[in-house]
C-alpha positions, 0 to 999 in steps of 0.5 A: 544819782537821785535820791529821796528819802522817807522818815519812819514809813509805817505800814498800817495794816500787815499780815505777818502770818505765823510759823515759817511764813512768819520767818520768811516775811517778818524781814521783808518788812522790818527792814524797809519799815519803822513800824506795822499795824499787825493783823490778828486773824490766825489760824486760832485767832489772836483774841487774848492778852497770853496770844498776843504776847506769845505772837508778839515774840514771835514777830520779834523772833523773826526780826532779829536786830532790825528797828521796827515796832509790830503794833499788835491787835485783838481780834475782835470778840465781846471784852470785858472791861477787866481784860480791855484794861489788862491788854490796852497797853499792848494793842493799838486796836482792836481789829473787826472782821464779819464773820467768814468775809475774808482769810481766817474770819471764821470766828468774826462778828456776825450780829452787830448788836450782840457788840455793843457793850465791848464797842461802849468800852473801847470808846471809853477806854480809847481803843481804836476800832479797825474794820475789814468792811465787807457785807456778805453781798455781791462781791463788787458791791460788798464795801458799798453795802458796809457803809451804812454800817460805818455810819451807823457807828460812827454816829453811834459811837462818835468818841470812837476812832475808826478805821475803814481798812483797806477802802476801794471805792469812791463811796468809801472816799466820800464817807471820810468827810461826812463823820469826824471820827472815820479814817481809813488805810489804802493799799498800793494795789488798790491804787494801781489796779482794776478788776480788769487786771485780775480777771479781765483776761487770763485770771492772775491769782496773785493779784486776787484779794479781799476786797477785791480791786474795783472799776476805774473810777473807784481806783482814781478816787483812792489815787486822788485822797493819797497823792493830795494829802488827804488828812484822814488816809494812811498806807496800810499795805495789806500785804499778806503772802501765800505759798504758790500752791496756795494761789495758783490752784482751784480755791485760789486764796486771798491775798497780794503780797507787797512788803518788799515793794511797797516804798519803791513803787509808792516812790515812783507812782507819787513821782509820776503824778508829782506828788512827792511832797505828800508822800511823807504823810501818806506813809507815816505823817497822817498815821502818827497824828490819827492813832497818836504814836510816835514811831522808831527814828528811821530813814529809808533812802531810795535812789533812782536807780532801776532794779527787777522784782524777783520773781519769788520770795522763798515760796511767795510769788510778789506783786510786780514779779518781775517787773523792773522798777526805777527807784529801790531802797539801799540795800534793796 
């Protein structure tokens, strides 16, 4: 039987929600990862050292014993430098949202020059920027309008490390390489699907997400920075659940839900494209070197032995639902 395994896989960007999703999900992902970057956009958004702490116990909560570090964020919000230097130690960044773009986003930035003075602060304190990156555009053409403002802080503020959540086009991609302190997270359903898939015939709700998956060549763009090693991207899942009732209905919300999946699928999509050697990076090497952690000793082993995605995980219907899958994680 073949086997491949994985040390430490982390997940760079992670919805964890709150409340009895929270116990649902929080396990799906504590178990196949050694470490998550845990998105701040609550209901009452994480935007205090007392929220964060309280979120923080939480997620610890609903782990139980499993080997796993939630690297929290502050939702983003003019700082004093008192309250920075109060919280630094407990955050990994602070996390950027346009205010209204995505699931509660509500309370986010909506003029970039009224930050200022906190983006001064993170840099000088070393705080990590992490953006959702979207204008209030045209839906397909919301991450390329961002990118002028990616690199009007990149430039702006060049001792600033920032991250480009979640990219979906080839222009994102290309951005990387023009400013030294830009990276970026892609997920596993930017990597596989199109807009096609979700609307080009019946409407599939649960592949429905913000940013919203792009054309071809933008999907092959991201597919060709993960599976050649790119040096400035890393796995950020972006997996964030919703109960049926939420997605299969009028208003259908925003969100694919991948933890559960996340390695076996990525094992075989970097197989298939024989890339196997650069999945270690993608999925943990790069993060370690960019946000400088060291996460948890944690070997995930996978075998090539075919298993069928449930259907649902309690009341949350996964990507590839379903589907069966050649490889799976002992103990999947």
């Amino acid at each position: 039987m073949t086997r491949f395994t994985l040390s430490s896989p982390l997940d760079m960007h992670l919805h964890l929600r709150e409340g009895d999703m929270l116990e649902l999900v929080a396990p799906l992902s504590a178990r196949p990862f050694a470490g998550a970057v845990v998105m701040p956009n609550l209901v009452e958004p994480v935007n205090s050292r007392d929220k964060l702490v309280r979120y923080r116990e939480a997620i610890y909560d609903a782990i139980g014993d499993e080997l796993f570090i939630p690297w929290m964020t502050l939702f983003f919000r003019n700082y004093s430098e008192a309250e920075l230097a109060e919280v630094k130690d407990d955050i990994i960044g602070v996390k950027l949202y346009p205010a209204g773009i995505t699931t509660n986003s509500e309370a986010g930035v909506s003029n970039l020059h009224d930050i200022e003075s906190t983006l001064t602060l993170m840099q000088e304190m070393h705080i990590p920027l992490l953006v959702h990156g979207e204008s209030s555009g045209f839906v397909l053409d919301r991450e390329k309008e961002f990118l002028e403002v990616y690199a009007q802080l990149a430039k702006a503020y060049p001792q600033l490390t920032i991250i480009m959540e979640h990219i979906t086009t080839r222009d994102a991609v290309e951005l990387l390489d023009q400013y030294e302190n830009l990276y970026a997270t892609i997920t596993l359903h930017h990597l596989l699907i199109t807009l096609n898939d979700v609307a080009g015939g019946l409407l599939a709700p649960h592949l429905f997400c913000k940013p919203i998956a792009k054309r071809p060549e933008d999907r092959d763009a991201l597919a060709q920075a993960a599976l050649s090693g790119h040096p400035k991207v890393m796995f950020g899942s972006d997996s964030a659940p919703h109960p049926v009732h939420k997605k299969e209905c009028s208003g259908c919300a925003a969100g694919v839900f991948t933890a559960p999946l996340a390695l076996p699928m990525l094992t075989g999509w970097f197989e298939q494209h024989g890339a196997l050697d650069n999945l270690q990076d993608f999925i943990s090497g790069n993060a370690q070197r960019i946000y400088k952690i060291t996460p948890p000793e944690k070997i995930i082993t996978l075998v090539k032995e075919p298993w069928q995605v449930p259907g649902k995980y309690g009341n949350v219907v996964p990507f590839a639902a379903g589907q069966e899958l050649p490889w799976r994680m002992i103990n999947q």
